[in-house]
C-alpha positions as CSV (number, residue, x, y, z in Angstrom):
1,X,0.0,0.0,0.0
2,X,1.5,3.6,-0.3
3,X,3.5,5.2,2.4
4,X,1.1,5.2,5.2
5,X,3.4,5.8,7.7
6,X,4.8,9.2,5.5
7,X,1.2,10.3,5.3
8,X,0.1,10.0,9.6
9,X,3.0,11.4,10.7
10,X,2.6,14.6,8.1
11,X,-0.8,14.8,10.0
12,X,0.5,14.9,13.1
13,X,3.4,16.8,13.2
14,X,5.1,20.0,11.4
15,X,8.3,18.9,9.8
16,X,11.4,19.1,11.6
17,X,13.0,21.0,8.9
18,X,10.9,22.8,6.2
19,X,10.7,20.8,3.1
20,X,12.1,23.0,0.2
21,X,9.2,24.4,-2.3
22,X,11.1,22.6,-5.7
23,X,13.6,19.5,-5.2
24,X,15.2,17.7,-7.5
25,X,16.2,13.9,-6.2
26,X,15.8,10.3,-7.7
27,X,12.3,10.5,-5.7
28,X,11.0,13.8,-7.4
29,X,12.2,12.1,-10.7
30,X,10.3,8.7,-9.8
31,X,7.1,11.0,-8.5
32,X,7.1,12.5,-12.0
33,X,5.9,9.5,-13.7
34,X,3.3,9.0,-11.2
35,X,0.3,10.1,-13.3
36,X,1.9,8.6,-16.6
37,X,-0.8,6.5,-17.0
38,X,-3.5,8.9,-16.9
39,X,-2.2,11.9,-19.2
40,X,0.0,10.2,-21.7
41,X,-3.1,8.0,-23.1
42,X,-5.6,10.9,-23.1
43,X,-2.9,13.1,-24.6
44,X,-2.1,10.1,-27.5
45,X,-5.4,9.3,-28.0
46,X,-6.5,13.7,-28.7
47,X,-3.6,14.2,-31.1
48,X,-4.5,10.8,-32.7
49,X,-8.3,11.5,-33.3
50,X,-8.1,14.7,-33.7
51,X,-5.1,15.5,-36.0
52,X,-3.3,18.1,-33.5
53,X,0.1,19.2,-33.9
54,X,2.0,16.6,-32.1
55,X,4.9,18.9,-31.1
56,X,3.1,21.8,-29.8
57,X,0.7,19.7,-27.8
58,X,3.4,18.3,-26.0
59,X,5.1,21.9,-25.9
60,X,2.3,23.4,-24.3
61,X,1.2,20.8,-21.8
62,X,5.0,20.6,-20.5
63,X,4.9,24.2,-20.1
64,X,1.8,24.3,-18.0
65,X,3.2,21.4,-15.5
66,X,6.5,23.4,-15.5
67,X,4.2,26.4,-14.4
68,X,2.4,25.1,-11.9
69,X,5.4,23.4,-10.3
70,X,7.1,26.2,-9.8
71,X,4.2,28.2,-8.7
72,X,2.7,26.1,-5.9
73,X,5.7,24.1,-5.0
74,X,4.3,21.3,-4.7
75,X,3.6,18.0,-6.8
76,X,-0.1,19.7,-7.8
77,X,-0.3,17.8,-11.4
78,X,-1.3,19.4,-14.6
79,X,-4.4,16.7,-16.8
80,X,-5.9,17.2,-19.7
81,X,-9.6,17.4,-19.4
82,X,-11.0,14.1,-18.8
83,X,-14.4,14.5,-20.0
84,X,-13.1,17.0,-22.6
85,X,-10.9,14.8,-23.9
86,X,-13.0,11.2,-24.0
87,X,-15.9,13.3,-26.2
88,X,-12.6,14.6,-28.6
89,X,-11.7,10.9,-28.8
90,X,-14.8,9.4,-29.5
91,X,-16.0,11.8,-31.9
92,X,-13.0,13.1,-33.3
93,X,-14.0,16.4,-33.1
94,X,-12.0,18.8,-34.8
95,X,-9.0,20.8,-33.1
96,X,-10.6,24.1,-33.6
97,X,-13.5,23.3,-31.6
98,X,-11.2,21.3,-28.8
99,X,-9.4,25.0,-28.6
100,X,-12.8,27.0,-28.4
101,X,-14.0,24.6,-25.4
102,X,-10.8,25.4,-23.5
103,X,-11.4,28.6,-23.7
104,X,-14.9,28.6,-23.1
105,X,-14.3,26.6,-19.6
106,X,-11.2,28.9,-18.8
107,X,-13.6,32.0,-18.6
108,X,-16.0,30.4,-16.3
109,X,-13.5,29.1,-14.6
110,X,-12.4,32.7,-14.2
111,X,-16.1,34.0,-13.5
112,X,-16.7,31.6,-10.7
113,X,-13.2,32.3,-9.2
114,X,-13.5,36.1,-9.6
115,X,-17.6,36.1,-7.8
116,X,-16.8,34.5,-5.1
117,X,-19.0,32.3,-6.1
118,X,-16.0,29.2,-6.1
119,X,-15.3,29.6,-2.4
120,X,-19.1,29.2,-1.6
121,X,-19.4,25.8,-3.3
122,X,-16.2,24.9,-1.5
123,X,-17.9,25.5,1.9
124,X,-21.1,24.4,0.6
125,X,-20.3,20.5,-0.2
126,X,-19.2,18.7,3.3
127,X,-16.3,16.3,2.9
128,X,-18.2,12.7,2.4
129,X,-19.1,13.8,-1.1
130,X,-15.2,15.1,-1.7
131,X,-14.4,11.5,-0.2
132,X,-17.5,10.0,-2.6
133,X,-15.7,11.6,-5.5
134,X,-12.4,10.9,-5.2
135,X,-13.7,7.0,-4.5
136,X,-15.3,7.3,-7.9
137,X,-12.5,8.7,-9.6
138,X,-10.3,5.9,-8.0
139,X,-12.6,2.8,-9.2
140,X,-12.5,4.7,-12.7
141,X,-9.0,4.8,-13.0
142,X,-8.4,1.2,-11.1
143,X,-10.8,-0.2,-14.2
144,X,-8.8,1.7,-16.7
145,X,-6.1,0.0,-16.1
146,X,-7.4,-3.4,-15.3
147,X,-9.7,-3.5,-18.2
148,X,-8.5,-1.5,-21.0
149,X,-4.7,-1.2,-20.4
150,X,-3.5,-4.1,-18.6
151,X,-4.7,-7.1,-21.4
152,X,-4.0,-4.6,-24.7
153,X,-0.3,-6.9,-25.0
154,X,-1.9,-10.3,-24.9
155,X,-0.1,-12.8,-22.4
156,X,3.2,-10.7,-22.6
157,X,1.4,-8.0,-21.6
158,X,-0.3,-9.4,-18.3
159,X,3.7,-11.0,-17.4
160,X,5.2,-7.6,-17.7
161,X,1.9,-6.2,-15.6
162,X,2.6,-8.9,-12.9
163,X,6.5,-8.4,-13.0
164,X,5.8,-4.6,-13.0
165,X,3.1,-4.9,-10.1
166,X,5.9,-7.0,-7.8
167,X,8.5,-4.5,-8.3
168,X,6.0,-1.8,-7.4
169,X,4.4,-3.4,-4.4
170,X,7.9,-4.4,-3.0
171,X,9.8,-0.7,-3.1
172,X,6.4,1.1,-2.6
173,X,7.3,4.0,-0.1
174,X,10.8,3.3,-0.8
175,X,12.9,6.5,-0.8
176,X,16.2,4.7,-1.4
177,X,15.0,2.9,-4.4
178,X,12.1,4.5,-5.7
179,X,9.9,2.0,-8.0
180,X,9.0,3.9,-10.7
181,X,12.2,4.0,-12.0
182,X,12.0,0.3,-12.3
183,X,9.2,0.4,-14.2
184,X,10.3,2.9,-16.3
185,X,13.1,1.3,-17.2
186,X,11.2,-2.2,-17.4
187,X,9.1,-0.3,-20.6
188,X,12.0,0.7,-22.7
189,X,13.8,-2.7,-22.2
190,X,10.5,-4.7,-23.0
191,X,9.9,-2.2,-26.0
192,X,13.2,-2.5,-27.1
193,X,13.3,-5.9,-27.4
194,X,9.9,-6.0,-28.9
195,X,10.7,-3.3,-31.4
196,X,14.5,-3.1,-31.5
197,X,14.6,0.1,-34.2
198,X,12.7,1.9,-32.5
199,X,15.5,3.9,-30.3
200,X,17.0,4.3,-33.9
201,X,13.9,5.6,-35.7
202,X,13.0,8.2,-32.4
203,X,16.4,9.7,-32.8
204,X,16.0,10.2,-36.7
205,X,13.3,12.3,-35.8
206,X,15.1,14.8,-34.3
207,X,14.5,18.6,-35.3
208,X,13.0,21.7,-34.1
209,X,9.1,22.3,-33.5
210,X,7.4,25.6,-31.9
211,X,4.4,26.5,-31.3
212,X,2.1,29.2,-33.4
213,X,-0.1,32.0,-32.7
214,X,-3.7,31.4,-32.9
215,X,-7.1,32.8,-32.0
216,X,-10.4,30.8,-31.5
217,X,-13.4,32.4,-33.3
218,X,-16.4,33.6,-31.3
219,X,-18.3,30.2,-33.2
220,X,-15.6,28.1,-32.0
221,X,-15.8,29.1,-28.7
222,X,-19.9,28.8,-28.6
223,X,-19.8,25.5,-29.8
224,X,-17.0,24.1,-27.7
225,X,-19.1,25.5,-24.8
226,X,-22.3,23.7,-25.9
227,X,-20.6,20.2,-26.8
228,X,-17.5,20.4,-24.5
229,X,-17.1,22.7,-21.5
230,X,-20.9,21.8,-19.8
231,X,-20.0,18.3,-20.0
232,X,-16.8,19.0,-17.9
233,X,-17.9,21.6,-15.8
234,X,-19.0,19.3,-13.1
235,X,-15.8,16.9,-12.7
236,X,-13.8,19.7,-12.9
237,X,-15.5,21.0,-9.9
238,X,-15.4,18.3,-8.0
239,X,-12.0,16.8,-8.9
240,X,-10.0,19.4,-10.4
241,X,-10.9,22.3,-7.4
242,X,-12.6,20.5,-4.5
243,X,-10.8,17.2,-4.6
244,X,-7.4,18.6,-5.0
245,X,-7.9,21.1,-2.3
246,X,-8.9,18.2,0.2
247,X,-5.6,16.1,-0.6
248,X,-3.1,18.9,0.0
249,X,-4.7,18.8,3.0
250,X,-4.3,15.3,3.6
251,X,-1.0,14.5,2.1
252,X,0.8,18.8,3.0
253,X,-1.3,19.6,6.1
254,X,1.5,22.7,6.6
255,X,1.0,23.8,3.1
256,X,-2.7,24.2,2.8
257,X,-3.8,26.0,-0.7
258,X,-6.9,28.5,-1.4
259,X,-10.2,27.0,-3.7
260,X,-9.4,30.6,-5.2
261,X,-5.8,30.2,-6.4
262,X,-6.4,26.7,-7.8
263,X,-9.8,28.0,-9.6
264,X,-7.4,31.1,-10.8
265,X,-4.3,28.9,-12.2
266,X,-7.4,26.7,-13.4
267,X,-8.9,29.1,-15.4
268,X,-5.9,31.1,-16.8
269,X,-4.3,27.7,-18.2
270,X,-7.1,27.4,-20.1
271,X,-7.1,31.3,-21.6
272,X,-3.1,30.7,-22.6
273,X,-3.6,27.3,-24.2
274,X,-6.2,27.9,-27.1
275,X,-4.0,30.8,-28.6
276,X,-0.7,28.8,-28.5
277,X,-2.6,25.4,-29.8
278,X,-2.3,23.8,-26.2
279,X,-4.9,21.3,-25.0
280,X,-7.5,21.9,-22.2
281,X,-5.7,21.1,-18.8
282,X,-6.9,21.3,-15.3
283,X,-5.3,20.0,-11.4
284,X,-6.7,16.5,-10.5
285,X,-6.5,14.7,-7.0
286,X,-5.8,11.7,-9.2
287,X,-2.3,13.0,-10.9
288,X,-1.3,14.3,-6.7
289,X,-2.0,10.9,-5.4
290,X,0.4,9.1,-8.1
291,X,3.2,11.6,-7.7
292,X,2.7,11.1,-3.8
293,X,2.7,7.6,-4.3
294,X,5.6,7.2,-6.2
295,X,7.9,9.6,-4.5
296,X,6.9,13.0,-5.5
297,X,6.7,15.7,-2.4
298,X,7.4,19.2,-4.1
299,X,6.8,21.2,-7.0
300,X,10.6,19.3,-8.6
301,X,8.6,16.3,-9.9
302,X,5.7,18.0,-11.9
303,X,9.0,20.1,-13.3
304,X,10.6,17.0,-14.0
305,X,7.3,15.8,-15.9
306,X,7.0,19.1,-17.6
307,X,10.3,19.3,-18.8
308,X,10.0,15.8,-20.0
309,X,7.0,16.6,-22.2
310,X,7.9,19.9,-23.6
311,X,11.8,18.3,-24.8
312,X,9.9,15.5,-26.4
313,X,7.2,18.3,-28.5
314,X,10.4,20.5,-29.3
315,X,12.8,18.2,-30.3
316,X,10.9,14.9,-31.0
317,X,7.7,15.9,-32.7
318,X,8.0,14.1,-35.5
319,X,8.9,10.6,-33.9
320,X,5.8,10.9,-32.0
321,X,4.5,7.4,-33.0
322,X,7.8,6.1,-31.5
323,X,7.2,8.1,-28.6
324,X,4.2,6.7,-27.8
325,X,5.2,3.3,-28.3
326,X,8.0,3.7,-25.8
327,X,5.9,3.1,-22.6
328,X,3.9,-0.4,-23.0
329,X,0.1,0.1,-21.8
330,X,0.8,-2.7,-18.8
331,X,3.4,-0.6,-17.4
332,X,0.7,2.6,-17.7
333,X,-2.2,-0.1,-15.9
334,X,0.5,-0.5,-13.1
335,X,1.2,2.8,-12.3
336,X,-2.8,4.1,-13.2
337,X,-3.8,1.5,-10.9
338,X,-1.6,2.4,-7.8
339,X,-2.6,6.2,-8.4
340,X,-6.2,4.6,-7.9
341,X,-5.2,3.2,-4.8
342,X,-4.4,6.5,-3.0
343,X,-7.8,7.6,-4.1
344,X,-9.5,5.0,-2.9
345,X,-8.2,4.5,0.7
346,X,-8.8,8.3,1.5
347,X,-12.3,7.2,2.4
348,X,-11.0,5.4,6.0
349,X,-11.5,9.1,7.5
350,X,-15.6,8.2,6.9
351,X,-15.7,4.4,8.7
352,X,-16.6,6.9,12.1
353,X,-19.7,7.8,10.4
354,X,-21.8,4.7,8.7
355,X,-24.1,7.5,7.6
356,X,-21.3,9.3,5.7
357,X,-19.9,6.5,4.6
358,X,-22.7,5.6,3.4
359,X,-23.1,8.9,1.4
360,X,-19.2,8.7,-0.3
361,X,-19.7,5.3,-1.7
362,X,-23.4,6.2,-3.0
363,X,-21.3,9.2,-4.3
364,X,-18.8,7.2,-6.1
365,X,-21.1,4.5,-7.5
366,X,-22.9,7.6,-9.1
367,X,-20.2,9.1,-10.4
368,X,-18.6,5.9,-12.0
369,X,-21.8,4.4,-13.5
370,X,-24.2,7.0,-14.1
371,X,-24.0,9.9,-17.4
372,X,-23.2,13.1,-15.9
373,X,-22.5,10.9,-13.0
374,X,-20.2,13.5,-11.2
375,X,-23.0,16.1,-11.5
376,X,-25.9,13.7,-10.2
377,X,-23.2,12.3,-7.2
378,X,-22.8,15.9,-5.9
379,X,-26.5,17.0,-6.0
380,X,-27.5,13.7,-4.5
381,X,-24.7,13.0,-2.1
382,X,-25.2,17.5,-0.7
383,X,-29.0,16.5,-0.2
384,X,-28.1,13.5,1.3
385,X,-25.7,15.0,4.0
386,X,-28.2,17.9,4.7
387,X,-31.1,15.1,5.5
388,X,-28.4,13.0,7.6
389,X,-27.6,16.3,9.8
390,X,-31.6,17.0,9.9
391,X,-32.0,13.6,11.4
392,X,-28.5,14.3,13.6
393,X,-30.8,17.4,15.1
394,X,-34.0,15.3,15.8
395,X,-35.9,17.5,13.3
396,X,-37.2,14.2,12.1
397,X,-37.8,12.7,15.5
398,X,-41.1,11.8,16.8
C-alpha cells in the first residue's frame, strides 16, 4: 500500500526541517511519472483523433506542468480534461473546436473564481461527497487500467503487468529505491526488445518544432461551450478544485492551498492554451495521489514531468509514433492502478460515520456508472448529508 506511515506522521506533526518548495532527487524524478498512466493515453489518444500538432501539444502541456510546479511548490499535477478529452476521442472532433472549449471553460473558470461564487461551493459541499468523488475517480482509474490497459499486449502484456506490479508493491514507499524508475526502465527494455529500431527511428526524428499563434473564433468558442465545457464543468469542480484542495490537505497539512488560487491557475491555463494550440488542462486529486505515491513531495517532480514533455514536443515531434510506443500500456495499468489506490483509501477518515460513509460510496457509485454521474453524485450525495444532519438534530424525531 502507499507510504502510510509518510502520510500520519505529516498529520500529526510540522516537519522538523521545512521541506524545500522545488527539489530535485531520484524520488522527485520517480514522482514525475506518477500520473503517466492517466495523461499520456488521453494526450495520445487527442492528437490521434483529432489530428493536432504533435509537437506543440506536448510543448504546451509541459509548459503548463512546468508552471504550476514552480508556482505552488508542490507536486499539484497538470491533466488534460478528462471529459473534454474522452468526447474529442470518441467523436474526433476537430482541433478548432477542442481550442474554443478550452477557452470557453477557462472564462468560467475565471467568473466563478473572480464572484466568489467558487469559495461558496467549496464551503457548501461537506467532505463525504469530496471523499465519494475521489472514490469514484479511484474505481474509474483502477478499471482503466485493469480492463483497458492491462490485457492490450496479450499474455506478454499481463507477465510484464505482474512483473511490474511486484516491483511496485515491494519498493512502494521506498525512498532509497524509488519503484517507478524500475518500471520505467522495465518499458524501454520490453519495447526495445519487442521493437528493437525503435531507439533508432525516435532519434532520426530529431529537429525543431514551436508553437504558433492562434485565435479561437467567437463560433468556435460557442460551440465548444455547448458540446465540451458543460460536460466537464461538473468533474472539474469536484475533482479538479474540491478534490485537490482536500488532498493537499491530507498529504501537505502545513501547506494548505486557497479553492481561489487553484480556480485562478485553473482558469488562466485554459485562456493561454487555445491561442498557442495547447490542449485543455486542469489539477486532478488523481495526478497528486500518483506523484505522492511514487515519491513525488514538491513542486521538482511536476517540473521533471513538464520538462520531459515539452523536450519530447520540441525536439521529438515528428517521432511521435515512437514516442508513444516507448511506454507499453501494462506498465501505464500499473502505475494508473496504484494512483487509484491513494484515491480510494482516502475514504478510511468516513468508517466513524456509517451515515457518511454511506453517502461517499453512493457518491462514487454515481459518479462511475451514471452519465453526468459526477453532477448527479454531488446533488444527491449534498441532499443526502443535509437530510443526515436533519435527522442528527432530531428535526425528524417523533
Amino acid at each position: 500500500m502507499p507510504d502510510d506511515t509518510a502520510i500520519r506522521a505529516s498529520k500529526t506533526a510540522q516537519p522538523a526541517s521545512p521541506t524545500p518548495r522545488i527539489r530535485f532527487d531520484r524520488n522527485e524524478l520517480a514522482g514525475a511519472f506518477g500520473d503517466l498512466g492517466t495523461d499520456f493515453p488521453l494526450i495520445v489518444g487527442m492528437i490521434l483523433a483529432s489530428g493536432l500538432d504533435a509537437g506543440t501539444t506536448l510543448i504546451l502541456f509541459g509548459a503548463m506542468q512546468l508552471t504550476t510546479g514552480l508556482a505552488y511548490g508542490l507536486p499539484m499535477p497538470v491533466q488534460p480534461l478528462k471529459a473534454m478529452a474522452v468526447i474529442v476521442i470518441t467523436q474526433q472532433l476537430a482541433p478548432e473546436i477542442l481550442y474554443g472549449g478550452g477557452f470557453a471553460i477557462g472564462i468560467v473558470m475565471l467568473l466563478l473564481t473572480l464572484s466568489g461564487a467558487l469559495g461558496w461551493l467549496g464551503r457548501a459541499i461537506p467532505l463525504s461527497v469530496i471523499r465519494g468523488i475521489q472514490f469514484g475517480l479511484g474505481l474509474q482509474l483502477a478499471l482503466l487500467a485493469l480492463r483497458d490497459f492491462l490485457p492490450s499486449g496479450g499474455m506478454p502484456g499481463y507477465a510484464l503487468g505482474a512483473l511490474g506490479f511486484a516491483i511496485t508493491l515491494a519498493l512502494l514507499g521506498n525512498r532509497r529505491f524509488p519503484p517507478a524508475l524500475l518500471l520505467i526502465v522495465l518499458g524501454l527494455t520490453y519495447t526495445v526488445v519487442a521493437a528493437p529500431d525503435s531507439p533508432a527511428r525516435l532519434l532520426g526524428s530529431f529537429g525543431l518544432s514551436l508553437p504558433a499563434l492562434r485565435a479561437p473564433s467567437v463560433s468556435e468558442v460557442w460551440t465548444g461551450f455547448l458540446l465540451l465545457a458543460i460536460p466537464q464543468i461538473p468533474l472539474s469542480l469536484g475533482n479538479s478544485i474540491f478534490a485537490t484542495e482536500q488532498i493537499v490537505k491530507d498529504l501537505f497539512p502545513h501547506r494548505p492551498i486557497s479553492i481561489r488560487k487553484l480556480g485562478l491557475t485553473y482558469s488562466l491555463m485554459n485562456l493561454v492554451n487555445p491561442f498557442l494550440g495547447g490542449i485543455p488542462t486542469c489539477h486532478g486529486s488523481g495526478g497528486m495521489a500518483g506523484h505522492y505515491a511514487f515519491g513525488g513531495r514538491t513542486g521538482g517532480s511536476v517540473v521533471i514531468e513538464g520538462s520531459i514533455y515539452a523536450l519530447a514536443g520540441l525536439f521529438f515531434a515528428a517521432g511521435f509514433e515512437q514516442i508513444s510506443l516507448l511506454f507499453p500500456r501494462p506498465i501505464l495499468a500499473v502505475i494508473l492502478f496504484f494512483e487509484a489506490l491513494v484515491l480510494l483509501r482516502l475514504i478510511r477518515d468516513r468508517l466513524h460515520s456509517p451515515s457518511e460513509l454511506a453517502i461517499s460510496l453512493i457518491v462514487g457509485l454515481f459518479a462511475v456508472g451514471l452519465p453526468y454521474g459526477y453532477l448527479v453524485g454531488l446533488i444527491i450525495g449534498i441532499a443526502l448529508d443535509r437530510l443526515a444532519q436533519r435527522r442528527r438534530t432530531g428535526l425528524f424525531s417523533e
